[in-house]
N, C-alpha and C positions, 0 to 999 in steps of 0.2 A: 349765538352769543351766550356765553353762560353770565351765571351772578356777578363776578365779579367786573367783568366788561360790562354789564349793563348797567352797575352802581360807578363803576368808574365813567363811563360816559354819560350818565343821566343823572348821578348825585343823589342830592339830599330825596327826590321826587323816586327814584327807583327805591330808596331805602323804605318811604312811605308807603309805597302802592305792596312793594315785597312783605312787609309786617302788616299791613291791612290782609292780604292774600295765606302769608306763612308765618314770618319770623323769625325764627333764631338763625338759620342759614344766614339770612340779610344783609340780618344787625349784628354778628361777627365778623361777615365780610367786611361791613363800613365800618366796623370797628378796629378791621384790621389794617383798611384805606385812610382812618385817621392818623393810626402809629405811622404810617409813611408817609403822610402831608399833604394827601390828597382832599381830603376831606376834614373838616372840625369835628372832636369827637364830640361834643355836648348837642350839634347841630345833628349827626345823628342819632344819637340818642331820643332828641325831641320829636324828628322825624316818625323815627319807629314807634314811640309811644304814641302817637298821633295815629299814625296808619293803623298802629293795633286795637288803639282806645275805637274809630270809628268801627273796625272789624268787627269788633267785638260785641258793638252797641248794636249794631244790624243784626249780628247771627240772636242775639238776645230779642229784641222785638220780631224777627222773623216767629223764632220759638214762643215767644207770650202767645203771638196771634195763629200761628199754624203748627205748634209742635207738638202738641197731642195728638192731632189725625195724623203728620205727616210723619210720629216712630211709631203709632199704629202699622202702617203702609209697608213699613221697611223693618224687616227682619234683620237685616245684619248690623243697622246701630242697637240692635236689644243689649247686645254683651255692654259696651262702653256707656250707654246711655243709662244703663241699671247701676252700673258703677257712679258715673257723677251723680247719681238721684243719691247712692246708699252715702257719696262722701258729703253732699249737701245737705243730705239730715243729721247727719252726725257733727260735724265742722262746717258749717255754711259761710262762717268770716274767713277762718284761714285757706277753705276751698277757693274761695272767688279769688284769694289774693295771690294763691299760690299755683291755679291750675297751666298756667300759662306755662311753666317750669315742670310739667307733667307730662311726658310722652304718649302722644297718640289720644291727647284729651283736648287740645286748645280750640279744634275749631269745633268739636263737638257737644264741649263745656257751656259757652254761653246759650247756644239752640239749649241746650235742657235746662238752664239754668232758666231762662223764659220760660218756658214752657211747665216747668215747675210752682207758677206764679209768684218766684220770687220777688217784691219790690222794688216798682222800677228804677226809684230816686236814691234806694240802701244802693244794688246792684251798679249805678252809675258810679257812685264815692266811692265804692271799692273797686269798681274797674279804673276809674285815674288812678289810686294809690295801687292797684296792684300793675298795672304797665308804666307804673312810674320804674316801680321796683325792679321788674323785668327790665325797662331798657336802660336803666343804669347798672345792673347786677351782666348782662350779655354784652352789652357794648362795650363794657370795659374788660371783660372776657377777651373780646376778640382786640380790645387796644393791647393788654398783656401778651396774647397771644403773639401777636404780631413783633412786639418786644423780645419776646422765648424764643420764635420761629428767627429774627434775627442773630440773636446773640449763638441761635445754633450753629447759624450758617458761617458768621464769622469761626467759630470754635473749627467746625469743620472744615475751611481754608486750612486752617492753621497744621491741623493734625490729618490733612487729603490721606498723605502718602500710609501714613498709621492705619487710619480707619479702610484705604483700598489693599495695603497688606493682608491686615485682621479679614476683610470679606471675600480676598482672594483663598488666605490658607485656608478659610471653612470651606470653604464651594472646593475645593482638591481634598480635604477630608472628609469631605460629606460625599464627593466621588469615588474615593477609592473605598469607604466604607460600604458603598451601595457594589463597586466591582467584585470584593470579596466577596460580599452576602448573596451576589449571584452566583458564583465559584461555587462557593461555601452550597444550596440549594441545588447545583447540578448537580453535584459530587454527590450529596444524600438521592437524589434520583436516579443518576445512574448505578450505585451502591443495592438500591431498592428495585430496579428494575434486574441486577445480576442474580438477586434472589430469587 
């Protein structure tokens, strides 16, 4: 079963447990399951901030209490792990509030962010306000999304015959441009082999 069957049959509780786990996959599917009427978009939005806020509180005391010995250990978080330490020395408020919106840093962000003894009571206030941000900045992603991806579909009823014209004549010019260019490469071969 992929995401979206799993949020469509399990709800607000798949949206939670997906953004404690991942994220933004989720919480644009259930944002894209509210613009259909499946689901409340506000309900998931709280969900996913919720899943994330707990995710994120765990990967962080994991890291206070075991994240120094455990990216000793592990050579391959050095690259990512030395990047959240350099952007946390430099921007520590707008790092915590924005890393969640940073590719290939969320789950690994909070472990360093512990682990860096940043405080634990700062770190909580800006993990609520920054997965506030987060599930109301993505969930409504995926509620517009699902808006776009409509109004396309309709658009594309409307003009079928246009738009399979238009991708029929490129696929017969994009064919007979590739039959010449084979011609056209014999022709220089056998030309080259008369010599």
């Amino acid at each position: 079963m992929d995401f979206e069957g799993l949020i469509s049959e399990y709800g607000y509780l798949a949206v939670f447990i997906g953004s404690f786990l991942e994220g933004e996959t989720v919480l644009i599917i259930g944002g894209f399951l509210a613009h259909n009427g499946h689901l409340a978009l506000q309900w998931v939005m709280l969900s996913a901030a919720l899943g994330s806020f707990f995710g994120d509180q765990l990967y962080y005391y994991i890291g206070r209490y075991k994240g120094k010995s455990y990216l000793e250990s592990k050579p391959s978080w050095k690259r990512r792990s030395d990047k959240v330490f350099d952007y946390l020395n430099r921007h520590p408020v707008l790092f915590i509030l924005g890393f969640r919106f940073m590719y290939g840093l969320r789950t690994v962000a909070p472990f360093v962010i512990g682990a860096s003894g940043f405080p634990p009571l700062r770190y909580t206030i800006l993990n609520v306000v920054g997965v506030t941000l987060w599930a109301i900045a993505i969930g409504s992603l995926g509620y517009y999304l699902g808006r776009f991806a409509e109004q396309i579909l309709n658009d594309v009823q409307k003009y079928e015959l246009w738009i399979l014209g238009f991708i029929a004549l490129t696929a017969f010019s994009y064919w007979v441009y590739r039959l010449r260019k084979t011609r056209r490469e014999a022709c220089i071969r056998s030309d080259q082999a008369g010599d």
